[in-house]
C-alpha positions as CSV (number, residue, x, y, z in Angstrom):
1,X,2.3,14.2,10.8
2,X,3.9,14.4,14.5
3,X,3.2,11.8,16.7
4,X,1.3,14.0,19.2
5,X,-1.0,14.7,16.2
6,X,-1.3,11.1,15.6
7,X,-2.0,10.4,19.1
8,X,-4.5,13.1,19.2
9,X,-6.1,11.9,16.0
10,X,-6.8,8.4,17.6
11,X,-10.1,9.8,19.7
12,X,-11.1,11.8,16.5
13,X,-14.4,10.9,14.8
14,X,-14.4,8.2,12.0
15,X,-16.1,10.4,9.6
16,X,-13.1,13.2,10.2
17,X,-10.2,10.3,9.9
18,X,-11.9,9.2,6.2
19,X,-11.7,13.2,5.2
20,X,-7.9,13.5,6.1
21,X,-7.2,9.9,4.6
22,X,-8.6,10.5,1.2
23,X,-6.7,14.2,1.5
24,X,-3.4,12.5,1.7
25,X,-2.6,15.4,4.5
26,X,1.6,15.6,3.8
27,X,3.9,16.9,6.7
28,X,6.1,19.9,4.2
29,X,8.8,18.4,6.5
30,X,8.7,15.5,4.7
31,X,11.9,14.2,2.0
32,X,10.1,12.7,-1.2
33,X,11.6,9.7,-1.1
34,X,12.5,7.2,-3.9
35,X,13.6,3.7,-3.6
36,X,15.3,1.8,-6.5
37,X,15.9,-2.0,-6.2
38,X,18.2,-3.1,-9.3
39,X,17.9,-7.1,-8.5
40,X,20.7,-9.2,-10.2
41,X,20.1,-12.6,-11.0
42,X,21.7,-14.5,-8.1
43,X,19.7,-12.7,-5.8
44,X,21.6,-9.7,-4.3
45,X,20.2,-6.3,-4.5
46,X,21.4,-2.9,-5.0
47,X,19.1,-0.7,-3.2
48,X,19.2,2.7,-3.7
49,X,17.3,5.9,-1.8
50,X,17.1,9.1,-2.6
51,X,15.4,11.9,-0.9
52,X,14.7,15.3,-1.6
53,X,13.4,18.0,0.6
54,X,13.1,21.8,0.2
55,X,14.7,22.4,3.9
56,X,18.1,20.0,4.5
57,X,16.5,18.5,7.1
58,X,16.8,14.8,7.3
59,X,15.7,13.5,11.1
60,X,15.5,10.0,11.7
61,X,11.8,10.6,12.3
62,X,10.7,11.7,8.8
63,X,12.4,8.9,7.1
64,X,9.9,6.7,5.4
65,X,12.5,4.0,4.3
66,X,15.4,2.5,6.8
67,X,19.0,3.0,6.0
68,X,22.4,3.0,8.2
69,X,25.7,3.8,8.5
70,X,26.8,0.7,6.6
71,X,25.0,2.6,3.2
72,X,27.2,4.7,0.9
73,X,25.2,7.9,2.1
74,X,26.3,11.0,-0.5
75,X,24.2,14.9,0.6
76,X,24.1,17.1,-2.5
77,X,22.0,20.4,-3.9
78,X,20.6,21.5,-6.2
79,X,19.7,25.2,-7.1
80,X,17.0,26.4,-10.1
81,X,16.9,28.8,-11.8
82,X,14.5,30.7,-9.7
83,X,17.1,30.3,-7.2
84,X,14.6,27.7,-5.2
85,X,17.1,25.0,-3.1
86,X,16.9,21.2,-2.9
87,X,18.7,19.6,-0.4
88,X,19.2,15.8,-1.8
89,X,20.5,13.0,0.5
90,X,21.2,9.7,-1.4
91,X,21.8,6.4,0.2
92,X,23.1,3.4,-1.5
93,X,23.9,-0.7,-0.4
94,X,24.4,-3.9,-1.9
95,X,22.1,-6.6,-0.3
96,X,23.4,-10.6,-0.7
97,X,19.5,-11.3,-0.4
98,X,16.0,-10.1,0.6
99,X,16.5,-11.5,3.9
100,X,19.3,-8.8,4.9
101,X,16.4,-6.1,3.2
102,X,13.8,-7.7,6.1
103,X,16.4,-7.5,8.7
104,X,16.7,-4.0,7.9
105,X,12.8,-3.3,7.6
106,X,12.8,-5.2,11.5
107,X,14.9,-3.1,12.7
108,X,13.3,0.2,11.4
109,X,13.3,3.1,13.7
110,X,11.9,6.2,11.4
111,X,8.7,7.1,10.4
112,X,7.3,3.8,9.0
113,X,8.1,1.9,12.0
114,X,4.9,0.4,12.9
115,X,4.6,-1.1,9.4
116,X,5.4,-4.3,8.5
117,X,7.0,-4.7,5.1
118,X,9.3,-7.3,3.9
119,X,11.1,-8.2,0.3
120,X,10.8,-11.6,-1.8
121,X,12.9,-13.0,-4.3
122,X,12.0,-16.1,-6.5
123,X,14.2,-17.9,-9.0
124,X,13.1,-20.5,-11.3
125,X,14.7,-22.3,-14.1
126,X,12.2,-23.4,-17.0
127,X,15.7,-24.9,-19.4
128,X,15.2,-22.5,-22.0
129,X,14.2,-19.7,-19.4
130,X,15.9,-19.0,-16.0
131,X,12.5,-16.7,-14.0
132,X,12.8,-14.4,-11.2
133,X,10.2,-12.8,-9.3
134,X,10.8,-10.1,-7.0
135,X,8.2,-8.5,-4.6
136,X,7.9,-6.2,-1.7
137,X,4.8,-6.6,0.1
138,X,2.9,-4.4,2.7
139,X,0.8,-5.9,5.7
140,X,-2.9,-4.8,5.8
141,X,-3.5,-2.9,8.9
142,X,-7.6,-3.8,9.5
143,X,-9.0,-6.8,10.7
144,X,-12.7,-6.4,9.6
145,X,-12.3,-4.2,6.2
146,X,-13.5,-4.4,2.6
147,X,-11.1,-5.1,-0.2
148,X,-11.2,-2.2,-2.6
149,X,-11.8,-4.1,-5.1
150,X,-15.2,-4.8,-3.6
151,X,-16.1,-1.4,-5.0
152,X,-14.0,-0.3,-7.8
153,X,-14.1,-1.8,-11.4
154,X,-10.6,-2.4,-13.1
155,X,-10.3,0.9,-14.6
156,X,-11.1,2.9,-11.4
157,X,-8.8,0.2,-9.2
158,X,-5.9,0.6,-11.5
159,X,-6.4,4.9,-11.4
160,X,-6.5,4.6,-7.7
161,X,-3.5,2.5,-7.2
162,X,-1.4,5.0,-10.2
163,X,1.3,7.1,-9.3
164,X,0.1,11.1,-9.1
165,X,2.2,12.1,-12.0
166,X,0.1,9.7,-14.1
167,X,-3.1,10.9,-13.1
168,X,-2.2,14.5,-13.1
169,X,-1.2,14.3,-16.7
170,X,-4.3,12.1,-17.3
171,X,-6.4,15.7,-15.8
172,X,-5.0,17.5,-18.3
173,X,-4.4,15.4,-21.6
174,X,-6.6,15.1,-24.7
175,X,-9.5,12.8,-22.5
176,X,-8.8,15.2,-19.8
177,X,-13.1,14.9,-19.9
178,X,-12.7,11.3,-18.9
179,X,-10.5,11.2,-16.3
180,X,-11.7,13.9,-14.4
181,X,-14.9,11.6,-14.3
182,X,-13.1,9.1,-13.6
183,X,-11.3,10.5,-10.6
184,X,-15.0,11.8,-9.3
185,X,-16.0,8.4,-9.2
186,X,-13.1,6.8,-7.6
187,X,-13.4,9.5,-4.7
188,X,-16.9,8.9,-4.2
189,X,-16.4,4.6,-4.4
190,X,-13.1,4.6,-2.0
191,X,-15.5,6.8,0.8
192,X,-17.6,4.8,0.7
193,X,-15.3,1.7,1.0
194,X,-13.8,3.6,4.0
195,X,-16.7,4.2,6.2
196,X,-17.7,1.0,5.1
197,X,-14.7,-0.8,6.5
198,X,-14.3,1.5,9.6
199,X,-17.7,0.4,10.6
200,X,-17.1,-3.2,9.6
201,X,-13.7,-3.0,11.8
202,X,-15.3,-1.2,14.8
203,X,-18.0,-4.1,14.5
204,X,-15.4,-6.3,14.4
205,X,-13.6,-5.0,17.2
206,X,-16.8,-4.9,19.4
207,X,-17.6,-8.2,18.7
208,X,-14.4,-9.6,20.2
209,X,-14.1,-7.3,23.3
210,X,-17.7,-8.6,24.3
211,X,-18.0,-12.2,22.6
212,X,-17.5,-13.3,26.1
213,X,-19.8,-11.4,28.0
214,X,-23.6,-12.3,29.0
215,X,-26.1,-11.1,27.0
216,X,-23.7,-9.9,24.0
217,X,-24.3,-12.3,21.5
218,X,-27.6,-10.7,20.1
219,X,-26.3,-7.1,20.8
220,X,-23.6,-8.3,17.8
221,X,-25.6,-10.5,15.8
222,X,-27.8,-7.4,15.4
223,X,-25.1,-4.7,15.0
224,X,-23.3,-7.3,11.7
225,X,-27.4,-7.4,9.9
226,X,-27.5,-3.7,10.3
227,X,-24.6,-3.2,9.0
228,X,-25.6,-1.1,6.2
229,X,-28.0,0.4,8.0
230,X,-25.5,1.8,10.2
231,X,-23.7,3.2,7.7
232,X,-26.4,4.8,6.3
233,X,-27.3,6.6,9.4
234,X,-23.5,7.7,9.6
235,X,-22.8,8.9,6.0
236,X,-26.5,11.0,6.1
237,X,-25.9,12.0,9.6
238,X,-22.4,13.4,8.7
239,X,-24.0,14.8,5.7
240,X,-25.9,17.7,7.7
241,X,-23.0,18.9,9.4
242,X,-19.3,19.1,8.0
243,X,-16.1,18.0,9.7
244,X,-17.5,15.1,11.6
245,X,-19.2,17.4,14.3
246,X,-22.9,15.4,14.1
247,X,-21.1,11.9,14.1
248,X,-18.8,13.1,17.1
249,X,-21.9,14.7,18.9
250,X,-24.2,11.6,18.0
251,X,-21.5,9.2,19.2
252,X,-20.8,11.0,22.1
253,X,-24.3,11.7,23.7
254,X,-25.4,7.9,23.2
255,X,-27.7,8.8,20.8
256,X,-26.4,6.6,17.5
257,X,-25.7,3.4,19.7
258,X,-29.1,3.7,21.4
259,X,-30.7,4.1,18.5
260,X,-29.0,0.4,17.4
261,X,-28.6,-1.9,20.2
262,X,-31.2,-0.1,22.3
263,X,-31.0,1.7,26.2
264,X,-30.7,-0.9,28.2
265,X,-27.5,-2.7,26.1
266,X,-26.1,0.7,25.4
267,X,-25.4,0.8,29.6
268,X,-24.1,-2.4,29.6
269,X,-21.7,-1.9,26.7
270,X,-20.7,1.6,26.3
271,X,-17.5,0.8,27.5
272,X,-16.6,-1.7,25.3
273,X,-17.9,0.0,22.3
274,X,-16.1,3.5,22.8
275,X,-13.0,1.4,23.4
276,X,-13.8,-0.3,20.0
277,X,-13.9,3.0,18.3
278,X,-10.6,4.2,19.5
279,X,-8.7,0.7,18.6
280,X,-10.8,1.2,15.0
281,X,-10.0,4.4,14.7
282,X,-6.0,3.5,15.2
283,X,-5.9,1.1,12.8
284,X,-7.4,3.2,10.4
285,X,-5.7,6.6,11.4
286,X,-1.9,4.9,10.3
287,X,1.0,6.7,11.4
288,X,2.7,6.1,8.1
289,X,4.7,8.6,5.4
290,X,4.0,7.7,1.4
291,X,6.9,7.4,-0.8
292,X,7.7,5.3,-4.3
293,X,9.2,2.2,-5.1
294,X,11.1,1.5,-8.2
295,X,12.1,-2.1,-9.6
296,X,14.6,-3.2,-12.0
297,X,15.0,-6.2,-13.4
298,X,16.7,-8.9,-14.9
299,X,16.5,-9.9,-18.1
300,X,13.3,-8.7,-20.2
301,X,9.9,-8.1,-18.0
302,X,7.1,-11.0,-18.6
303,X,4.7,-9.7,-15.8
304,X,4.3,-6.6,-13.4
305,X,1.5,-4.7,-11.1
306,X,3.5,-1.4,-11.6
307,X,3.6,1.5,-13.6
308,X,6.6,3.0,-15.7
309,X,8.2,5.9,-15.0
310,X,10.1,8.4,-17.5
311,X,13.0,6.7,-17.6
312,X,11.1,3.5,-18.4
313,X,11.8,1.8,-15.1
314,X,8.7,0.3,-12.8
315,X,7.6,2.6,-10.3
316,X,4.4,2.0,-7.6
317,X,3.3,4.8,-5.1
318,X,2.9,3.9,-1.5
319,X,0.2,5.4,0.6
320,X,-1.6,4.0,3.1
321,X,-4.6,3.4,1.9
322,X,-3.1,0.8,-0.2
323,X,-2.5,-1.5,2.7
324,X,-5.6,-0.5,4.7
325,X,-8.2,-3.4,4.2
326,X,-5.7,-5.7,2.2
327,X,-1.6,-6.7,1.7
328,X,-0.6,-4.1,-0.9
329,X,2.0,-6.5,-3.1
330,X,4.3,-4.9,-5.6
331,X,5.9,-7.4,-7.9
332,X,7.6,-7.6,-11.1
333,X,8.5,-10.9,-13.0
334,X,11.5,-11.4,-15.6
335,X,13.2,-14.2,-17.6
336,X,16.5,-14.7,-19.7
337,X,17.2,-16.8,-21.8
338,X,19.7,-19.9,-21.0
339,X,22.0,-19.8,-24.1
340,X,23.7,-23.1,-22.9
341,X,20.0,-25.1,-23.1
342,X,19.2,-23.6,-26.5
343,X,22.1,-24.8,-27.8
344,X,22.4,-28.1,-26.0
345,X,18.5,-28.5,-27.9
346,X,19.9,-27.7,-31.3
347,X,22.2,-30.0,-30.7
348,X,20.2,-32.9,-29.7
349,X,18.1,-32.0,-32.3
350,X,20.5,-31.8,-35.4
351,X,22.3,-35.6,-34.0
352,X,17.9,-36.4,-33.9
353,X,17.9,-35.5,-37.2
354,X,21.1,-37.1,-38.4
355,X,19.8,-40.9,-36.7
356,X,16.7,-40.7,-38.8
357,X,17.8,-39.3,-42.1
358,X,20.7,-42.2,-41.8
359,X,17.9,-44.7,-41.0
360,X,15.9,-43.6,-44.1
361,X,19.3,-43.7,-46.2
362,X,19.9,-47.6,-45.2
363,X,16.3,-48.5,-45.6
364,X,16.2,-47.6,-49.5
């Protein structure tokens, strides 16, 4: 989406933002873009990009993951055999460590600027085992929002966080039944977890821009017990009218935040709350571009949050409803085996052995 879009989208209703959130609304402009972190076991990191895109266009603006000059960059194409064109631009770099990955996140001027994101790396030696964790993690953008998890189950939190391929083919395999079911109820759940949390965050927001101010402190004690109630209204308000009209209208003439801190506050505050809305709004409405994330690791896996790919290698999606309410952490965890303890053990074991059988011998 263009920045004057996002701009514009800023002073759009809630209920409107929540509609083009849960659409995933994609710029066509936009490379899919892959990352691949092979992590080797002193630390370093080859990181690899690749993006495709149907037009070879490739602006600094649409570029969801940072890379320079200092990359191997490589442009290629590749033609089907319905003659369609894809314009592929790969980028490749050897990090020492996950602190030269953050430096490059810091200094990120494309699309996924205003995101902070940084990379982890953990190393642990257990004598038989050597460990390693790696991890890149997404700040949450809300202040005041729910947790998903708040309102999904295990199944519907792990079909929500799945890549699209994997719930594509879940539409159309032999529970196709299921899944579709599934995916009607994770839709309705993560609304309501949205509207929820925009109203919990423009609460929020509210609260602190008048904590200060005389006569306040009921005004917010009152709008955090309604709550609910407030959603309510909303959702059956929005309900009778698509595309956020009635909310915008309600908000607009006074009539919803009369209705819940009353005349008399709603003169004294209006300010302050319409300014609320816009900052909630903004922190909901996130200037960001999706793309994947792939991990390698090394060694044989022992834990992960991710999802394999084809090719067998862990893959997550990134959207940004992941890292709404809550950090959106994408880990994998690996071990191998340190040949030199193993066969220090055997033998420290076998001269064990030895001692006591030589004992035994001079006892009888």
């Amino acid at each position: 989406m263009k920045k004057s879009n996002y701009n514009a989208m800023k002073r759009k209703p809630l209920i409107l933002i929540v509609t083009l959130i849960l659409t995933s609304v994609v710029s066509c402009d936009d490379p899919v873009t892959v990352v691949t972190n092979i992590v080797h076991p002193d630390g370093s990191v080859t990181r690899k990009i690749e993006m495709r895109n149907i037009v070879n266009k490739f602006e600094n603006s649409s570029l969801q993951v940072p890379f320079n000059n200092s990359w191997v960059i490589k442009d290629t194409m590749e033609i089907s055999e319905k003659g369609d064109t894809t314009w592929i631009k790969t980028a490749e770099k050897l990090f020492k460590n996950v602190g030269e990955i953050n430096m490059d996140y810091k200094q990120d001027s494309g699309a996924n600027k205003d995101i902070s994101r940084y990379a982890g790396f953990k190393k642990t030696f257990k004598w038989f085992n050597t460990e390693f964790r790696y991890s890149e993690t997404i700040d949450k953008k809300m202040t005041y929002g729910y947790p998903v998890s708040a309102y999904l189950n295990k199944e519907e939190l792990l079909y929500f966080r799945s890549p699209a391929e994997v719930q594509e083919a879940g539409k159309n395999g032999a529970d196709s039944t299921k899944v579709r079911a599934l995916n009607d109820s994770v839709d309705i759940k993560t609304e309501k977890w949205l509207i929820k949390s925009l109203v919990s965050e423009w609460i929020g927001e509210f609260s602190e821009m008048t904590k200060n101010k005389d006569g306040a402190r009921p005004v917010i004690d009152s709008l955090k017990l309604r709550e609910n109630d407030f959603y309510e209204y909303v959702k059956i308000a929005n309900e009778k009218e698509s595309g956020g009209d009635k909310f915008d209208s309600l908000w607009t003439n006074g009539i919803l935040l009369k209705k819940f801190i009353g005349n008399k506050n709603y003169e004294l505050f209006k300010a302050e709350a319409d300014t609320a809305l816009e900052k909630a709004s903004g922190n909901v409405w996130v200037n960001f571009k999706g793309y994947s994330v792939r991990i390698a690791m090394p060694g044989s896996l022992i834990g992960t949050n991710g999802f394999l790919d084809s090719s067998k290698v862990l893959i997550w999606p990134v959207k940004s409803e992941y890292f709404l309410t809550e950090p959106y952490e994408m880990w994998a965890e690996s071990k191998i085996p340190n040949r030199w303890a193993w066969i220090v053990s055997g033998v420290f074991l076998v001269f064990v052995l030895t001692g006591i059988i030589i004992r035994i011998n001079k006892k009888g």
